[in-house]
N, C-alpha and C positions, 0 to 999 in steps of 0.2 A: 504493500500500500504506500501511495505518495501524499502526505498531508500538506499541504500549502501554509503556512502562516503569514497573516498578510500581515503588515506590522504599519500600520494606517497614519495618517497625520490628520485627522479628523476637525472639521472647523465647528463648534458647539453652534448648534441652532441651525446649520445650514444644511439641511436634510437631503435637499437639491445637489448639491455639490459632492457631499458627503457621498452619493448615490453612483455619483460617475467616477470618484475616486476608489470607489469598492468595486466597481464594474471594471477598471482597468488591471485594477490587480488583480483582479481573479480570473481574467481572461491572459495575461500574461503568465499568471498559475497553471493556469489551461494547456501554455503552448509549451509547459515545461514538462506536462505529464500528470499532472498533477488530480486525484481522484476527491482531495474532499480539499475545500478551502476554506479556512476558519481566520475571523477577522477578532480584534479586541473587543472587551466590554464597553454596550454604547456606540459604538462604531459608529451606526448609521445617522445619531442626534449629535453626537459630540458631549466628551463626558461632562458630568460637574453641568448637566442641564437647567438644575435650579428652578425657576420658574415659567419657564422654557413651557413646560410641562404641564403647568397648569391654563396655557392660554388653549382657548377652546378648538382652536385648527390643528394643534400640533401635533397629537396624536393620530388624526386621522391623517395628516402629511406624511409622517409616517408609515401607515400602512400603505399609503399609495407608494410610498418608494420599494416598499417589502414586494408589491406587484409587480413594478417594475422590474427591479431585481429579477424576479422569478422570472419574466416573460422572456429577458433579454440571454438568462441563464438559461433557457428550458434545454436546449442542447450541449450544457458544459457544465463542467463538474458540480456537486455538491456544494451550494454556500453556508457553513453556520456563521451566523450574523449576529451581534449586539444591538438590541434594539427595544425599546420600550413597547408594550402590546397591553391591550388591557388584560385587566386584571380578572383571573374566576375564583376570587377571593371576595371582593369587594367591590361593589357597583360604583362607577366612577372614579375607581382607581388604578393606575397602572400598575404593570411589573415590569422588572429590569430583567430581560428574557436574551435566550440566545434564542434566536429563529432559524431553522433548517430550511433553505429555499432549494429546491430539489424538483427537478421535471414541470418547469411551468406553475409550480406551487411553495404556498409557505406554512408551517407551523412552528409552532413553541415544543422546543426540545428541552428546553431550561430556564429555570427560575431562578435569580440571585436569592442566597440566603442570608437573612438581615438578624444577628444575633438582636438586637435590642432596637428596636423602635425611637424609643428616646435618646440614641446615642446621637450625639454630633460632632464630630470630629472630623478637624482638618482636614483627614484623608478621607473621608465618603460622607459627604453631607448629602450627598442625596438620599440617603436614608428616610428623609422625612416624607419624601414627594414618591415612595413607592410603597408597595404595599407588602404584607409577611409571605413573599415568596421564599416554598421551604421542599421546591421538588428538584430533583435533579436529576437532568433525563438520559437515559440509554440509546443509542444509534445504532442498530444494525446496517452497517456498510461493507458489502466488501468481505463478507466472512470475518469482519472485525464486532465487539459491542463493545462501544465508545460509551464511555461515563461524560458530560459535562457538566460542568460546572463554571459556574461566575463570582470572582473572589478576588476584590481587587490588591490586596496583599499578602500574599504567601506566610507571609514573617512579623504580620502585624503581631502587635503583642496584646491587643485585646481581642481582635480575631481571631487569631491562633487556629483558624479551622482546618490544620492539616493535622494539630492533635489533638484537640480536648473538645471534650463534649459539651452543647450549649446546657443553659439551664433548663431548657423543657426536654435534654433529655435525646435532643437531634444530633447526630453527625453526619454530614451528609457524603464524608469522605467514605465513612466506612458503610455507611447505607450500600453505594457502590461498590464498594470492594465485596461487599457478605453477596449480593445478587451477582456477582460474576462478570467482570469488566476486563477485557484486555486491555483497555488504556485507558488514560482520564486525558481529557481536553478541559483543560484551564483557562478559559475567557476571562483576561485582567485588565486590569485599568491601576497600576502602581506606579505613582508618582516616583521621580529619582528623591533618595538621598544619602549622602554620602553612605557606602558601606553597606545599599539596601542589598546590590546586585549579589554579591558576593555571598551574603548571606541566604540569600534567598535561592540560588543556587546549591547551595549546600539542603540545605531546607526539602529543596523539590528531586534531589538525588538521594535522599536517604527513605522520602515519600515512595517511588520509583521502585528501587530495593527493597525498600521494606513488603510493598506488598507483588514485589514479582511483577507491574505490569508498564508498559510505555506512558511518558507522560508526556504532554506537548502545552508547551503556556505560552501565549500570547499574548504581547504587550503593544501598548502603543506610542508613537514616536512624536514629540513635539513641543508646542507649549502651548498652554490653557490657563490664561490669567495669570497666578501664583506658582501653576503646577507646571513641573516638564517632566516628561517621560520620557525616558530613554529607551524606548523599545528593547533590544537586544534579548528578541521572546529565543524561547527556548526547547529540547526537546533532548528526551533524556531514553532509553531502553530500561528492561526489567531487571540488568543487573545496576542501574544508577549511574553508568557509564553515559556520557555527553554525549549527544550523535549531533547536535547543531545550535550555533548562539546567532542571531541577528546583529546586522549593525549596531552600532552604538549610536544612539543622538540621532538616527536619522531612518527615513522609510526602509522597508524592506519586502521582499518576497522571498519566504525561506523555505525552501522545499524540501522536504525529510523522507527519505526512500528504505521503511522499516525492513525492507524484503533484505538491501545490501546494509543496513545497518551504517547508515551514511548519511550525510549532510555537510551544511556549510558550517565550518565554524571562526565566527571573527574573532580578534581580538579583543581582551578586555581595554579599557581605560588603564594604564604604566602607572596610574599613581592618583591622588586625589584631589591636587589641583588640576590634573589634565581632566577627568570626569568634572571636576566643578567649570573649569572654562569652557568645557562642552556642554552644560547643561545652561551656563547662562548665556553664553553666546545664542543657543536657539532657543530657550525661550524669551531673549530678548528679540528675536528677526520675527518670531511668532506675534509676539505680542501688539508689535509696530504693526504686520502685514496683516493679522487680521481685525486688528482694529481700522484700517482701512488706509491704514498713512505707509509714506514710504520712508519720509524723512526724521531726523532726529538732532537735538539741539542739546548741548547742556554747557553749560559752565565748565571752564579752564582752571584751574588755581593756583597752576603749577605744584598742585599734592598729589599723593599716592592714589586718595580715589577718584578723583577723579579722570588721573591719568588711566587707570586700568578700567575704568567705563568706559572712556575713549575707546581705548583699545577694542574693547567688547562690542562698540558699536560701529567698527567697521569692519570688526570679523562679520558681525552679524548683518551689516548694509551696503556695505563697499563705501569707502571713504568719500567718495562725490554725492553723500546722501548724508553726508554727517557734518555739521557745523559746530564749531567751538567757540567760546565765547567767553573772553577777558576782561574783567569787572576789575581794572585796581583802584583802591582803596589810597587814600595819604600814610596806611601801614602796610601797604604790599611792597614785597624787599624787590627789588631788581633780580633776584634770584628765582623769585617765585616766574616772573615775565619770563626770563629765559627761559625757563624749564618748562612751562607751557608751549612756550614756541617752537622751543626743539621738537617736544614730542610729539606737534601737528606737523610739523613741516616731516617730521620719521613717518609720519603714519598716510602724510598727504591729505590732512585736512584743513579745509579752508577754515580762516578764523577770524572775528571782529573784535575789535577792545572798545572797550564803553568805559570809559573815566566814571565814575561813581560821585568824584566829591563835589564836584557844583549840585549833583541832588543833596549829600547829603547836607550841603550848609541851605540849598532851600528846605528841606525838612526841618531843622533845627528852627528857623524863621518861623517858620509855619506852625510850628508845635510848642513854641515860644510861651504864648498867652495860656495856655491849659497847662504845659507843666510848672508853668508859676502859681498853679492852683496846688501844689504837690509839694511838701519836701524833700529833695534829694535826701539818697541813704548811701551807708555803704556799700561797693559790691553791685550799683547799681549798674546794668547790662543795657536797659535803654536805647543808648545810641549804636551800641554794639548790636542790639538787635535789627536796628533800622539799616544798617548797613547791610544785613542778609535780608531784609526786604528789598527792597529797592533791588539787588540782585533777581530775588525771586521775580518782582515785577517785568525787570527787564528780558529776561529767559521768557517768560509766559508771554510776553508782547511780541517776541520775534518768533514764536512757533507758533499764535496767531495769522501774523503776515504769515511765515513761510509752512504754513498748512504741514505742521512737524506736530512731532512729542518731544516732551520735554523729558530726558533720563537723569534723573536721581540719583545722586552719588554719593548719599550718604553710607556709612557700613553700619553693622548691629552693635558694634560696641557702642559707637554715637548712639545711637537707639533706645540701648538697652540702659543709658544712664543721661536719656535727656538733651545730651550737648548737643543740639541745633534748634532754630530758631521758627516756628511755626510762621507759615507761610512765607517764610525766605528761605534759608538752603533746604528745607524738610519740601519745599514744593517738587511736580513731578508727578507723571503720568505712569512712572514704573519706579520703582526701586530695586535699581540691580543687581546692587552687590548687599545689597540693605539685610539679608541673613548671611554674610560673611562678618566675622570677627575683623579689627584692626590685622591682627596677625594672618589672620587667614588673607586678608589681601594681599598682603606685603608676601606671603607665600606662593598666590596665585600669579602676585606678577614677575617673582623670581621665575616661574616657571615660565610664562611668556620669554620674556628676552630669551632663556635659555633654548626653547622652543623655533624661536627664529632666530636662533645665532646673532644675535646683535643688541645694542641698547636699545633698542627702540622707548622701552620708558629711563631716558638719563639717568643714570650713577648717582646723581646729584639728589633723584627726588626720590633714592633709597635711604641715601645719610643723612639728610639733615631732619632734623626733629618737628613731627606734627607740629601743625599750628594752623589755626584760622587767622590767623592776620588780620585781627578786631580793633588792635590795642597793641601798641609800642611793645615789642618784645614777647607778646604774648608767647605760650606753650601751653599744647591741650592740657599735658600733665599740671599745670597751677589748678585746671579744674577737675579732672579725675586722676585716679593712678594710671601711673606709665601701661600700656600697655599690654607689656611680657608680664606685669601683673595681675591686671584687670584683667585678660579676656580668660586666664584660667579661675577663677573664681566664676566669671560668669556660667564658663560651661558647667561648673558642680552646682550653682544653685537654681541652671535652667533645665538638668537632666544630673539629679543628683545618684551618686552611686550608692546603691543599699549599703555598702557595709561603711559610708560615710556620712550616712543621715545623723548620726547623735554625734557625733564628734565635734568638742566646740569650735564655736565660731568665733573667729577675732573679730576685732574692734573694727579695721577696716573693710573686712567681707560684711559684717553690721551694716555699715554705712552706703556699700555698696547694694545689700540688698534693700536698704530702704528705699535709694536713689531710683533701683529697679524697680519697686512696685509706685513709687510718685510721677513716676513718666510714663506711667500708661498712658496719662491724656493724652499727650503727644502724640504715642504710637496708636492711636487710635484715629487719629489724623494725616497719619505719612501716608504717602503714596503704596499703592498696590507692591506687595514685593515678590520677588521670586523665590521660590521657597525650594532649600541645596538644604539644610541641617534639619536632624529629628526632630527640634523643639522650635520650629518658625515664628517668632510673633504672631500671635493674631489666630492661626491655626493651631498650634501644639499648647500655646499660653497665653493667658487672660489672665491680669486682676482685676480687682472693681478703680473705678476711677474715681469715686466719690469714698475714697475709704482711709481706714488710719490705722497702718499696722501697730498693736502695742499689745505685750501682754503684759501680764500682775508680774 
């Protein structure tokens, strides 16, 4: 038997499009031999639908593509499809179904299994907009009986449904396995993050082996909002042996020949900033293209991040789509200028400088009469803040004209403790590197240069020390710890390790977790971000923002 895995870049809501992207890969499945072709979870709506789903056309557009589908298939191979169908559970509700479209026809061969109702989590909110699909169907093709299932992570740690039993008592793995299945077909939808792949392959080889039968998991390639997937679906034999891994970061058609025990097999990601600059280079070209723009703007600083968002967005757009944009300040060094200029002219991006200080001595004018209704304090940040307005303003004025997005170049460490300035550098239609740590950039973009044999980001804006250049002399460390401090603290209080939860806390981790739960507001305001690490803003972690952490 030859299974197909189609490994999709699916645009969410565009059912239409979605319909002729799954009609070419399964016709080039076709011309490889190919006997069943199995696409990812959702495929045909695009994941993370939302309320997509509740509007009253959508589901029946749907099933007219499921027609389609069938009619244009009726002479070529087997499609199992991702696709919402309604529900025979509950009147007016859907399920998250694989459909078998097969000889001119379509039905529901599987239902996604929703442990909890009430969960909402990062990785599968759709959970609310479906209903308790709890079947999971068998395929006779072929002299084969194929188990499917739809599960969007192998290795979730509340999912866990390759081993443990839910609480009413369901497993729908081993459902399968006790009725007699030669292989299980795994329809997924798993977001990349760092360490998922790895793991998860190990996970679906011991699956495999343990119960003696082939397993084929199919993932999807792309970006969707927050989310990117890195396809590189998978297919494994009954001894847990590999037979084939899809690309990485990008479409594919992976054809798996169980008879020769054969397949393609790519390469993983060498390391985990090459997998993170692969993941956010497309789901930044993602995010641009199908939100409908081509172009992209951001601010210059001559710093670390926002040189490696440069970077990323002309990996992800080609440099004649990306404009930069130089804001000095009366405390920008001449240092900073250079190193902005160098690393557009390395990258071949066009750039404008916009002088800041005649606004900000008109704003000062202007704001004159009200803040003489104020006492100055100390520590007051004020004009400091005005000066990343005016920035923001200015960024958000020329991706107006220039029918652009405006990219974010704040990191999580900034984030995670507040330092930026609401609607000035915190503006921005993406945040791209906005779940990277300080370190983790400065490691991602060691790997760039090294990657293209050259500076391309200066020497210069490795050595010299952070600073937002608000204030004569400034250094971020006056307002948090250094870095090689801070961002390890952050990772144990945003994904703390069990055998580290009671061990005290010093004074500065204190302070630092208090600063972390007082800026939520902020981050409840920043730009959409791309979500690379297990505990994302926003998705993995939430405090209250109207709250005061104290105990007796």
């Amino acid at each position: 038997m030859k299974i197909a895995l189609l490994q999709c870049n699916s645009v969410t809501g565009d059912v239409a499009g979605n319909q002729e992207r799954i009609l070419e890969a399964a016709r080039q499945a076709a011309r490889e031999g190919a006997d069943l072709c199995v696409t990812p979870e959702l495929a045909l709506c695009g994941v993370a639908p939302g309320h997509y789903l509740r509007a009253v056309d959508f589901a029946e557009g749907c099933r007219t593509a499921l027609r389609n589908l069938a009619e244009a298939l009726k002479d070529g191979p087997p499609l199992l499809v991702g696709a919402p169908v309604p529900s025979v559970y509950a009147a007016g509700l859907l399920s998250n179904a694989g459909v078998l479209v097969d000889k001119g026809q379509w039905q529901v061969a599987s239902r996604k299994v929703y442990q909890n109702m009430g969960r909402n989590s990062g990785q599968d909110d759709d959970v609310r907009y479906f209903d308790r699909g709890v079947s999971c169907g068998i395929l006779s093709l072929g002299g084969w009986r194929l188990g499917v299932v739809l599960c969007e992570d192998a290795v979730a740690e509340d999912g866990a449904f390759w081993k443990t039993q839910y609480a009413s008592g369901h497993n729908p793995l081993m459902e399968l396995v006790q009725r007699g299945v030669d292989a299980v077909v795994h329809m997924a939808a798993a977001p990349y993050c760092v360490g998922a792949q790895e793991a998860g392959e190990h996970m679906l080889s011991h699956v495999a082996a343990r119960h003696h039968i082939h397993l084929f998991s199919v993932n999807p390639a792309g970006g969707n909002d927050s989310r990117v997937y890195n396809g590189q679906s998978l297919a494994f034999d009954p001894t847990g042996q590999l037979l084939a891994r899809g690309k990485a970061f990008a479409e594919d058609v992976l054809v798996v020949d169980t008879a020769r025990g054969s397949g393609r097999v790519e390469e993983l990601c060498r390391s985990a900033e090459e997998a993170g600059w692969r993941a956010l280079t497309l789901g930044t070209r993602d995010f641009v293209r199908k939100c409908g723009a081509e172009r992209a703007i951001l601010g210059l600083s001559g710093g670390m991040d926002s040189a490696l968002v440069c970077c990323i967005a002309v990996e992800a757009l080609g440099a004649d789509k990306v404009t930069g944009v130089l804001m000095p300040s009366p405390y920008t060094s001449e240092d900073s200028l250079t190193d902005a200029r160098r690393l557009a002219d390395n990258l071949g991006v066009s750039t404008v400088t916009l002088p800041i200080e005649p606004l900000m001595q008109a704003f000062e004018a202007t704001l004159k009469p009200g803040l003489d209704l104020f006492p100055p304090y100390a520590g007051e940040v004020t004009f400091e803040n005005v000066q990343a307005r005016i920035r923001g303003t200015l960024l958000t004025s020329l991706a107006n004209r220039a029918r652009a997005l405006v990219l974010n170049t704040g990191n999580k460490s900034e984030g995670a403790m507040g330092y930026c300035t609401l609607y000035g550098d915190a503006v921005g239609a993406l945040g791209v590197i906005a779940d990277l740590t300080k370190s983790q950039v400065y490691a991602v973009a060691r790997w760039y240069n090294a990657h293209r044999g050259a500076e391309i980001i200066p020497r210069n804006v490795f050595d010299k020390a952070p600073s937002a250049e608000l204030r004569p002399g400034q250094k971020d460390a006056d307002s948090i710890p250094p870095y090689e401090e801070l961002d390890p603290m952050l990772e144990e209080l945003l994904e703390p390790a069990a055998q580290g939860r009671d061990k005290p806390m010093s004074d500065v981790c204190r302070e630092v977790r208090d600063k972390l739960f007082r800026a939520e507001f902020k981050r409840r305001q920043e730009p959409l971000a791309l979500h690379v690490s297990r505990v994302p803003f926003g998705a993995g972690w939430q405090a209250p923002v109207a709250g005061r952490y104290r105990l007796p």
